[in-house]
C-alpha positions as CSV (number, residue, x, y, z in Angstrom):
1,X,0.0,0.0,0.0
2,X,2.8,2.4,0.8
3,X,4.6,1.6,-2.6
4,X,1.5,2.5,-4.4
5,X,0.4,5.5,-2.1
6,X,4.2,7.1,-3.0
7,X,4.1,6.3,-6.6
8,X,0.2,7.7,-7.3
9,X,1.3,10.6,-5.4
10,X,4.7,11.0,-7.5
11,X,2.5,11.0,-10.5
12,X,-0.2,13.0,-9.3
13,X,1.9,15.8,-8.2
14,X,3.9,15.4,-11.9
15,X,0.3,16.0,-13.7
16,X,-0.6,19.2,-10.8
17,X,3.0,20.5,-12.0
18,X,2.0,20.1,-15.5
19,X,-1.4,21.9,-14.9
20,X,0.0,24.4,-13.2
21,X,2.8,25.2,-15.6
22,X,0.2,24.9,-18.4
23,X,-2.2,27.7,-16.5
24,X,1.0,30.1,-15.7
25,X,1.5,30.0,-19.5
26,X,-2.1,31.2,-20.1
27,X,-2.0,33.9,-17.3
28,X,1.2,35.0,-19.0
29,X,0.2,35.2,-22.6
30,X,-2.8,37.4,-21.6
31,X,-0.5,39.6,-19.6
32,X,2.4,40.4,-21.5
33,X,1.3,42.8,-23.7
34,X,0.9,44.3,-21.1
35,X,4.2,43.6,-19.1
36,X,5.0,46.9,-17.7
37,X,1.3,48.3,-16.9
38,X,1.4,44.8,-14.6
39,X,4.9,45.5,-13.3
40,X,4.0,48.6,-12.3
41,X,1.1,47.9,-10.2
42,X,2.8,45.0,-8.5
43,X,5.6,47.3,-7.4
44,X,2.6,50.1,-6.6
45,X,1.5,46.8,-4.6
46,X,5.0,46.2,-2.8
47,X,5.3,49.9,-1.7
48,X,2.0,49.4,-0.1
49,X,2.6,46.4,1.5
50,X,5.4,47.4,2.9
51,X,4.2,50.4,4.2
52,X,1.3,48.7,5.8
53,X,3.6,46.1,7.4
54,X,6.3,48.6,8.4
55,X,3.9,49.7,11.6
56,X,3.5,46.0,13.0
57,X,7.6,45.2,12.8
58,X,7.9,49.1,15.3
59,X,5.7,47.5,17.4
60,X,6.3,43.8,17.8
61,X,10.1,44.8,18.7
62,X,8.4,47.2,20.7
63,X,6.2,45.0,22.4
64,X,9.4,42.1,22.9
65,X,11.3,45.2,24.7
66,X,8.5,46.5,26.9
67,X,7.5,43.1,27.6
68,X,11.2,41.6,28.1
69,X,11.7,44.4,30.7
70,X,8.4,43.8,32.4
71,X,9.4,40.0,32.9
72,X,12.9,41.4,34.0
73,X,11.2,43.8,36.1
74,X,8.6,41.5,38.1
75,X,11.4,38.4,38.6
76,X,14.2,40.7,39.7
77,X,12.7,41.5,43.1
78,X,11.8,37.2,43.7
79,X,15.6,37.2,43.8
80,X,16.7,39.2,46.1
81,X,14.0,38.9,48.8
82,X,15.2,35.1,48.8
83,X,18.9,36.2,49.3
84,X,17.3,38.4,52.1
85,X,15.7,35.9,53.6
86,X,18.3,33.9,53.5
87,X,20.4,36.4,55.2
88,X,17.8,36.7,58.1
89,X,16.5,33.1,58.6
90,X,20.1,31.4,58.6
91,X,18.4,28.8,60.6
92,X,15.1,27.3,59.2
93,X,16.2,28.3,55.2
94,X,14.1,25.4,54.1
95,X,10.9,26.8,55.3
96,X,11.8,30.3,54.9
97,X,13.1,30.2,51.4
98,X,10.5,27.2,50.0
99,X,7.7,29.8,49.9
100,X,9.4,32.5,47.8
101,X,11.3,30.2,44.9
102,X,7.5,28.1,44.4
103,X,6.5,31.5,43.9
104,X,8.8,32.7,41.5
105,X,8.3,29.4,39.3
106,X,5.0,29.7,39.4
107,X,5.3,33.9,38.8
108,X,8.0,32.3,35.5
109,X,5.0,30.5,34.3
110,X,2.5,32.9,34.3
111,X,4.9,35.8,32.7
112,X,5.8,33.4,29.6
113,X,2.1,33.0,29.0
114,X,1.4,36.5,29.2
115,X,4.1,36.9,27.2
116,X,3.3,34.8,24.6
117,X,-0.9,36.2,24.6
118,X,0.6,39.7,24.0
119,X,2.7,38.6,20.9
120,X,1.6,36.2,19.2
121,X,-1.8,37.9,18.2
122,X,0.1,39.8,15.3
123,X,0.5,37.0,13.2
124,X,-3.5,36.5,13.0
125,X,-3.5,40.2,12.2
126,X,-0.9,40.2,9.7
127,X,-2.8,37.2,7.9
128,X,-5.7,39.9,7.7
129,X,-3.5,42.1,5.9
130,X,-2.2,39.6,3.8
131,X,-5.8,39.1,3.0
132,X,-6.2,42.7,2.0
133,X,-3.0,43.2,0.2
134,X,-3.5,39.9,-2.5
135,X,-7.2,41.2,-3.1
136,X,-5.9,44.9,-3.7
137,X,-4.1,43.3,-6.3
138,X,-6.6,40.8,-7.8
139,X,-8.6,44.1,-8.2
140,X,-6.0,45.8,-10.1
141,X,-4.8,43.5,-12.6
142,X,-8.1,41.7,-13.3
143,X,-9.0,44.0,-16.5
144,X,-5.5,42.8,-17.8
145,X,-6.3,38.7,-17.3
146,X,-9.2,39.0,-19.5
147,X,-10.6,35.4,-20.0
148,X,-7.5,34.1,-17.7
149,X,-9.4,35.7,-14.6
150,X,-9.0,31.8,-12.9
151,X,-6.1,31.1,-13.7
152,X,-4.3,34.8,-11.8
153,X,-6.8,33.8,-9.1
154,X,-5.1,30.6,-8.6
155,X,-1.8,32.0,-8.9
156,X,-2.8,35.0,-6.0
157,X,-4.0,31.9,-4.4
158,X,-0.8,30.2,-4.0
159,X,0.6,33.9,-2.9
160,X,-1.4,34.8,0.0
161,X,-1.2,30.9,0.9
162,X,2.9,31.0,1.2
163,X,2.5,34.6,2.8
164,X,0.0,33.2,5.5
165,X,2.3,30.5,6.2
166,X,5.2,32.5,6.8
167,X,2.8,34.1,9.5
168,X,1.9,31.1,11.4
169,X,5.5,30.4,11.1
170,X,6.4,33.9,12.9
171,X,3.6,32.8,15.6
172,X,5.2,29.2,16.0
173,X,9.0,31.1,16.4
174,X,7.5,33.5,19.2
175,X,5.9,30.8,20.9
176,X,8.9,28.5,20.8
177,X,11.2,31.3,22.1
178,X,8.9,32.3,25.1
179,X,8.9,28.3,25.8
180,X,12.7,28.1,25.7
181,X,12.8,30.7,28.0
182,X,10.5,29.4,30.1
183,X,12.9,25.9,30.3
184,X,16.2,28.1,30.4
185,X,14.7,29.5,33.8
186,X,13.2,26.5,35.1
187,X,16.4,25.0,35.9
188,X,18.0,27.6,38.6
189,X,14.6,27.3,40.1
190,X,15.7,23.4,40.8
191,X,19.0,24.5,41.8
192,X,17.7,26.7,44.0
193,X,15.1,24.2,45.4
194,X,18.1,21.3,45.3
195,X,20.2,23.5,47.7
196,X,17.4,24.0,50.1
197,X,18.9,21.3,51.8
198,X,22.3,22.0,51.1
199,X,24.7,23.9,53.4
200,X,24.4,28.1,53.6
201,X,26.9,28.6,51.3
202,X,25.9,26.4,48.6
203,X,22.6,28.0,48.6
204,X,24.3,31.7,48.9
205,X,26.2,31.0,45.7
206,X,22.5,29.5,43.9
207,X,20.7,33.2,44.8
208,X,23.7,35.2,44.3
209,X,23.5,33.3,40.1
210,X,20.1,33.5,40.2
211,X,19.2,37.2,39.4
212,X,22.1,37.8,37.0
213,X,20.8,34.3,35.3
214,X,17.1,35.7,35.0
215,X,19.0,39.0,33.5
216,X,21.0,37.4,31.0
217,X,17.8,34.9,29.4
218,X,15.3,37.8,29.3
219,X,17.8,39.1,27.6
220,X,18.6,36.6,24.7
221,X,14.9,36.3,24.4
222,X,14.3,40.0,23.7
223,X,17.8,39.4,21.1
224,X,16.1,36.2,19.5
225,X,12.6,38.1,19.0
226,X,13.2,41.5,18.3
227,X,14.6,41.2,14.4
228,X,11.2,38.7,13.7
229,X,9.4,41.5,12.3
230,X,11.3,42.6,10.2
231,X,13.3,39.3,8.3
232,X,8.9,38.4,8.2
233,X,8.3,41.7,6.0
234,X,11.7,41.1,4.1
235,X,10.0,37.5,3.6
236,X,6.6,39.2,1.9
237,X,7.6,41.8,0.0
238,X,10.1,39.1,-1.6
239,X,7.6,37.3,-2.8
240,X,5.9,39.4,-4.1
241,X,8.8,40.4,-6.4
242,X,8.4,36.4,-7.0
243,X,5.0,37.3,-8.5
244,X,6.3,40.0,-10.6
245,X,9.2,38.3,-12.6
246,X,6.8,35.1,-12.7
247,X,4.3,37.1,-14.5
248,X,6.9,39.3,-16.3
249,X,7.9,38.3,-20.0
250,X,11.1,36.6,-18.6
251,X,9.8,34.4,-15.8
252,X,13.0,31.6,-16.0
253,X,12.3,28.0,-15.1
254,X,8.8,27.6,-14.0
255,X,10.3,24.3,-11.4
256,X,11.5,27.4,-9.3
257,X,8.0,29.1,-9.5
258,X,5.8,26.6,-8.1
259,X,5.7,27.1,-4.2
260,X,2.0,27.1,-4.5
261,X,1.8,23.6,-5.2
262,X,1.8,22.8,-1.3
263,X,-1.2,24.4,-1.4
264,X,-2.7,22.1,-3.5
């Protein structure tokens, strides 16, 4: 069955391909007379988008500094009331100092969710722009695809579907990194919770890491995140120059063209 599967699939994909090159040909022909009325509004298209999704990088690396420095800014203080606890309860650290690192975890935890509900919201609405963008430019090269209106539609298709992706891609990336975080910090929790029981100055040497270790993984998150923005509207606006030399009366091999056939 799985020999079969592969080989219906290798030549059902081959006949796709085929349609696909064969319907690029069409869209082509109707266009090329004319090639630079198209170019144009593709690139009218590309300063758009770009200026629509210029806005949402400002304000996701905006959002990964305020919101790096609030997680700094609410851990910090979990830190050094356990190294001054430990300082003035030298004799029952287990039960003094319990208390304050399950509440740090637990304050580690609820940071990295909030975390990730404040970013990851922009990939849905970037996906709404993407939506907007591809039907800006349906709408504007539609009276030049006379008769080959289904065809361009399929091709735009296969656009905004790559574009999207890259979007839920952004949203996976985000939520991976505040997740890595969140195991990066875990473990000096467990060091700090392992020493409990250890002597004084074992545990001394776990708080006096433990605030400089918070500082230093907030801040490779907010390094990691912060550039996402912008290498995601680097990502669109390349495609869309994709589109243009595609569609342009010099579009190369076609093998190289035909990321929408995921889609399908």
């Amino acid at each position: 069955f799985a020999t079969e599967l592969h080989e219906r699939l290798a030549k059902d994909s081959e006949k796709l391909k085929e349609e696909i090159r064969k319907e690029l040909e069409e869209v082509r022909a109707r266009l090329l007379p004319h090639a630079s009325e198209v170019s144009q509004k593709i690139g009218d298209n590309v300063r758009e988008l770009q200026q629509r999704l210029g806005p949402y990088a400002d304000e996701l690396r905006t959002q990964v500094n305020t919101q790096a420095e609030q997680l700094r800014r609410q851990l910090t203080p979990y830190a050094q009331r356990m190294q001054r606890v430990l300082r003035e309860n030298a004799d029952s650290l287990q039960s003094s100092l319990k208390p304050h690192a399950d509440e740090l975890k637990a304050k580690i935890d609820q940071n990295v969710e909030e975390l990730k509900g404040r970013l990851t919201p922009y990939a849905d609405e970037l996906k709404v722009k993407i939506d907007q963008t591809v039907e800006e430019l349906r709408h504007s090269l539609a009276p030049y695809a006379q008769d080959a209106q289904e065809q361009l539609n399929h091709q735009l298709e296969g656009l905004a579907f790559q574009m999207k992706k890259n979007a839920e891609e952004l949203k996976a990336r985000i939520s991976a990194n505040a997740e890595e975080l969140r195991q990066r910090l875990a473990p000096v929790i467990e060091d700090v919770h392992g020493n409990l029981r250890a002597n004084t100055e074992e545990l001394q040497k776990s708080l006096a890491e433990l605030g400089g270790h918070l500082d230093r993984q907030v801040e490779e998150f907010r390094r990691q995140v912060e550039p996402y923005g912008e290498s995601f509207n680097k990502a669109l606006v390349q495609q869309m120059e994709q589109l243009r030399q595609k569609l342009g009366p010099h579009a190369g091999d076609m093998e190289g063209h035909l990321s929408f056939l995921e889609k399908d």
